[in-house]
N, C-alpha and C positions, 0 to 999 in steps of 0.2 A: 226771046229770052227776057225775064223781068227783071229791074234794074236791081230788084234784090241780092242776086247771084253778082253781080258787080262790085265786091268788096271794096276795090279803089275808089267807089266813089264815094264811101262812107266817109261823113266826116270824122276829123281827128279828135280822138276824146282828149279831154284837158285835162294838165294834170293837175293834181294837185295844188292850189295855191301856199301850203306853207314848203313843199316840194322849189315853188317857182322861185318861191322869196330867197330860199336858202341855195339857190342856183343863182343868185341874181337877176332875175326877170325883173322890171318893170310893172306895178299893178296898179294900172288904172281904176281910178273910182265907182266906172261903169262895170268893172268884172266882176260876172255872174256869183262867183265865189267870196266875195267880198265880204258880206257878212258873216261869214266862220271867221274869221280875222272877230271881230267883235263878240261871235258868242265864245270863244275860247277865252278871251281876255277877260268876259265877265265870268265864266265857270272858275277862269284862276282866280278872281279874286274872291270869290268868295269861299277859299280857302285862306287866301289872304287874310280874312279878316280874322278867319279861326285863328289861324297863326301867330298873328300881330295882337292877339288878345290871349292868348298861351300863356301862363306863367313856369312854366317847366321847361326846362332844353333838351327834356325827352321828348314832350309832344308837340314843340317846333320845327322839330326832327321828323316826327312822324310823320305832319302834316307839307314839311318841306317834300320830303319824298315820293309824297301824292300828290304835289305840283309837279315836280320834273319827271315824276313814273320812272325815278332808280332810286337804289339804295346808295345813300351817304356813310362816308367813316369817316371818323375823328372829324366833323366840320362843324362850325360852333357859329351860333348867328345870334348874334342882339338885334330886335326887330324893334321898330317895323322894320321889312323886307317889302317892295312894289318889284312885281314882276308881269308881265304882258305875256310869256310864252314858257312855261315852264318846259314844256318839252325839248327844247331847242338849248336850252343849259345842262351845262356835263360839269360839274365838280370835284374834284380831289381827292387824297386822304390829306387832311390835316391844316383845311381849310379856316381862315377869321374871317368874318365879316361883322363888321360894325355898326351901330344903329341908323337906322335911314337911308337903307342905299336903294337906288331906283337900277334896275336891268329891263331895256327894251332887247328881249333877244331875238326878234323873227329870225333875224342873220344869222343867229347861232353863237352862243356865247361859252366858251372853253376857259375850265380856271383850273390847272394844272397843280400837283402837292403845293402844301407849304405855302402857300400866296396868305398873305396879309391883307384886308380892302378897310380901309379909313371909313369911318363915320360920312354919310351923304356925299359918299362916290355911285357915280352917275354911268352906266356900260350903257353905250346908244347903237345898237348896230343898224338902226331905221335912219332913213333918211326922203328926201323928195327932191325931183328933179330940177335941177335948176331950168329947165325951160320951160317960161311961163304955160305952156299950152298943156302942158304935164302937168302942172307945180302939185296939184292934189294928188299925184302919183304919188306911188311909194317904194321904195329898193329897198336892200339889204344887204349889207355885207358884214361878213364872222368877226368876231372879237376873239384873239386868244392872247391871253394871260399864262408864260412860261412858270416856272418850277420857283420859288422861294422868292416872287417878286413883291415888293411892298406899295401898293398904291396910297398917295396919301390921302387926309381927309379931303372930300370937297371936290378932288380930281373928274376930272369928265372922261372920258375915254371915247371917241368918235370910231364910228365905222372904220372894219378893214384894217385897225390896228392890229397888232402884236407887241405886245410887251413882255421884252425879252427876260432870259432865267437870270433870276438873281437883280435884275434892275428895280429901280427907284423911281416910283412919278410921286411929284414935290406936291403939299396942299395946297389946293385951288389952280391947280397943272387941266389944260387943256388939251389934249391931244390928240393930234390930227395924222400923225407921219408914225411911223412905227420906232420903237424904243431899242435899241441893240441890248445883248445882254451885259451883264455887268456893270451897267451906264446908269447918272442920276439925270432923270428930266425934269424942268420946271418952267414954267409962263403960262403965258397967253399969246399964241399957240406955244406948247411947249417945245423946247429946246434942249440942247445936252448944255447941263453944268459941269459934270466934270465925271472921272469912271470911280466906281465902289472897289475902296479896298477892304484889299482880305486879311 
């Protein structure tokens, strides 16, 4: 019998690398698939330029939607807009976003109705391992952004957040720990100042 007929010994096919990222895998520098990571981010941006050179909020729109491959409603962007992965962002109805903001989304970046994003707010869901033997690795973990939340200018948003419906993160708020709803955050790292009344 030829080893062909042996299907157990086949090796395992890989998956996907943006599948791995958005599962949290680990991706070392040496992985086969590495470079789709680089040709996706340069295919994005050279929508990005189209976009960030648009003067109409209908074909910013247009072009935003052939970045993320969905259709948007009522979401309103003053660009530039920098994004690494459009596909991995899912946006709202009734979205602001404000001029200069940077979204690294391999992780997967969720922005729920009604959210507000300040002027050069920062969504990082990328990150690298802290162990030197790693360090050029790379991880992911999802960003979501609940239902009517205001991020302010300048804010960083770190992997693995949630920022809860209805909360407030302060200008120049760095955050590492997830945001409850209701709640205003602000520092370095951010912290609760105090709950949003209604």
């Amino acid at each position: 019998m030829s080893d062909s007929n042996h299907i157990s010994d086949a090796l395992p096919v890989q998956k996907d690398i943006f599948e791995r990222l958005l599962a949290g895998e680990t991706i070392l520098p040496n992985d086969s698939q590495m470079g789709r990571l680089r040709e996706e981010a340069f295919a994005v941006r050279a929508l990005l330029i189209q976009m960030n050179n648009a003067v109409d909020p209908e074909g910013i729109t247009e072009i935003l939607n052939r970045i993320l491959d969905k259709e948007l409603q009522d979401v309103a962007v003053f660009t530039p807009l920098y994004i690494n992965c459009g596909k991995h962002i899912t946006i709202g109805k009734n979205v602001f976003i404000n001029f200069d903001c940077t979204f690294l989304a391999l992780g997967g970046i969720t922005i729920e109705d009604d959210v507000l994003i300040g002027p050069k707010v920062s969504l990082i869901t990328e990150n690298h391992p802290l162990n030197p033997l790693e360090r050029k690795g790379l991880t992911a973990k999802p960003i979501l952004i609940k239902k009517n939340a205001w991020i302010g200018a300048n804010a960083t948003i770190l992997p693995g957040v949630i920022i809860g419906e209805n909360a407030v993160v302060a200008a120049g708020a760095v955050v590492s720990k997830d945001v409850p709803d209701n709640t205003i955050f602000g520092g370095i790292p951010a912290k609760f100042i105090k709950n949003v009344q209604s």
